[in-house]
Steps between C-alpha positions, in 0.01 A plus 500: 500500500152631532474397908904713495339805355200494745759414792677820380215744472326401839864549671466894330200570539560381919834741427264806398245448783744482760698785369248723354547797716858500435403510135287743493706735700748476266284594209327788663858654618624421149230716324617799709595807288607864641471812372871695435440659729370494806224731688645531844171600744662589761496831429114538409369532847583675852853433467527777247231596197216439668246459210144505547344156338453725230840572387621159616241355238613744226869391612466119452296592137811733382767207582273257270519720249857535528566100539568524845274192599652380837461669826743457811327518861575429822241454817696741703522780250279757655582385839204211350309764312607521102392114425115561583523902323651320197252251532207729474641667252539194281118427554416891416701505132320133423848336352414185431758262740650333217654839386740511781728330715492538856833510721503452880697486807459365867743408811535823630343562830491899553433650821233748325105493326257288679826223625529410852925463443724585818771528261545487131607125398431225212281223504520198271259263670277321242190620705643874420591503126154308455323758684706778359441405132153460574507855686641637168252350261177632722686865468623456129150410442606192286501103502897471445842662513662455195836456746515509898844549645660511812594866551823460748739189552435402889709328719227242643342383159423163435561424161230164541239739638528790263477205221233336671334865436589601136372139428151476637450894381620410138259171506179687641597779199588777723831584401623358116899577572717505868803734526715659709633845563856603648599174554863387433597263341557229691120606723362451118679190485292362841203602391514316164613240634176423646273669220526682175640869502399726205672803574698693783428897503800701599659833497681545190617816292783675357585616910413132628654309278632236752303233357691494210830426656367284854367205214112604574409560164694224381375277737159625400550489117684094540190369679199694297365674758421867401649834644294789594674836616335701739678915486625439159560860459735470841612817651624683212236809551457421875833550615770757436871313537760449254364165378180658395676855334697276271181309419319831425760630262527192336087455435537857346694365225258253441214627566549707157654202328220296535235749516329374851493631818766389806269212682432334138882476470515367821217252496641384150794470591365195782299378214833437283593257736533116416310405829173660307450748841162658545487831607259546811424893433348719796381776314128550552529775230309437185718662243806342668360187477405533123887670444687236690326233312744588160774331711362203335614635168850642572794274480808660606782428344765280708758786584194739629419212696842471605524913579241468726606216682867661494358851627329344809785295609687808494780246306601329197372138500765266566 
């Protein structure tokens, strides 16, 4: 009995060395949590704002005091500027790392900053994403990403070399989670076929609200893997068409019925649904920020859900 027990525990403890760095990747993904919502950077830098490593500093301080804790990058953003200005404006405001979580993206080969690209194109080679994550974490001025993804779906990955990638960067503690971001299903499918995939960022709002009916947040929700929704505010301020006029009449009635401003009904009314959708905001506006954050707290009731769905299909639902 005794010599069985020992058999058993030697054939475990073989188990856990051989698969350690499986098991620990699962752990360290597992204890991933995101803010609400999310801090989109793109925004902060030459794209648009601008801010001085002053402002970006005071920026990043004002969404931890709001509970926005997670901040979505991308190496291009910037045309390869906004990571290393973000990054030396998280050193300035002296957050402590553990505070935050840090969100980027790589693949995208832009023919623009200090790149050498004939043409604008996607790479997925293992040497790449390595020495793109690593690129990110010298300019974010940190140790990890909280969660690397592939920005665009390309037609010549690899699904063995991108998980040969996300694997040795999650055991050498450079990245805890690996994601994805506007991939379709089935792309999604390849990729975690090969490795884990913790969540897919895609365009979603009340004016893009094709993943609800093409199965991509149901997809999503079935196999655990998290949604994030970059423009969730869509068009409805950007764009004048009929879609968008019955959308703005509409979010006057509710606007007074529920006391908050258009783009919290909007963002709340992603946030109501089952697929538990975070909201990738772009506003680089610290009062916006602070306002949009009481999305968290509204819960529309099921027909003003329904309204606004109704109002921007221009239809009944079937």
């Amino acid at each position: 009995m005794l010599h069985c027990a020992k058999a058993l525990a030697s054939r475990f403890f073989l188990f856990l060395a051989s698969h350690s760095k499986i098991i620990i990747t699962v752990l360290f993904s597992m204890k991933i949590t995101l803010s609400p919502i999310i801090a989109g950077a793109m925004n902060w830098g030459v794209w648009s704002k601008n801010l001085t490593t002053t402002e970006m500093a005071a920026l990043i301080h004002s969404c931890l005091e709001y509970g926005i804790t997670t901040f979505d990058h991308a190496d291009i953003y910037g045309g390869y500027t906004t990571e290393a200005e973000f990054g030396a404006a998280f050193k300035h405001s002296g957050i402590a790392r553990e505070q935050m979580q840090l969100i980027s993206k790589c693949g995208i080969q832009h023919v623009m900053g200090n790149r050498n690209n004939r043409i604008k194109h996607y790479d997925y080679s293992k040497e790449y994403i390595i020495k793109s994550t690593e690129g990110s974490l010298k300019n974010l001025q940190t140790d990890y990403l909280d969660v690397l993804l592939l920005h665009r779906p390309s037609p010549l990955m690899e699904p063995d070399e991108i998980a040969e990638a996300a694997e040795q960067l999650k055991a050498d503690g450079k990245i805890k989670a690996f994601g994805v971001s506007n991939f379709t299903n089935s792309q999604t499918e390849l990729i975690r076929s090969r490795t884990e995939v913790f969540c897919n960022q895609i365009e979603f709002s009340a004016t893009a609200y094709q993943p609800m009916l093409d199965g991509s947040l149901d997809y999503m929700h079935l196999n655990n893997i998290r949604a994030l929704a970059w423009s969730p505010i869509g068009c409805v301020f950007k764009t004048d068409t009929e879609q968008t006029q019955r959308l703005r009449t509409l979010l006057m009635e509710l606007v007074v019925k529920y006391e908050v401003t258009a783009d919290v009904i909007l963002l709340a009314w992603i946030l109501r649904h089952p697929a538990k959708i975070i909201p990738v905001t772009g506003s680089a506006n610290s009062e916006r920020l602070k306002n949009q954050m009481k999305a968290a707290d509204v819960q529309l009731e099921l027909e003003d859900w329904f309204a606004i769905w109704t109002e921007s299909m221009g239809e009944k639902v079937p």
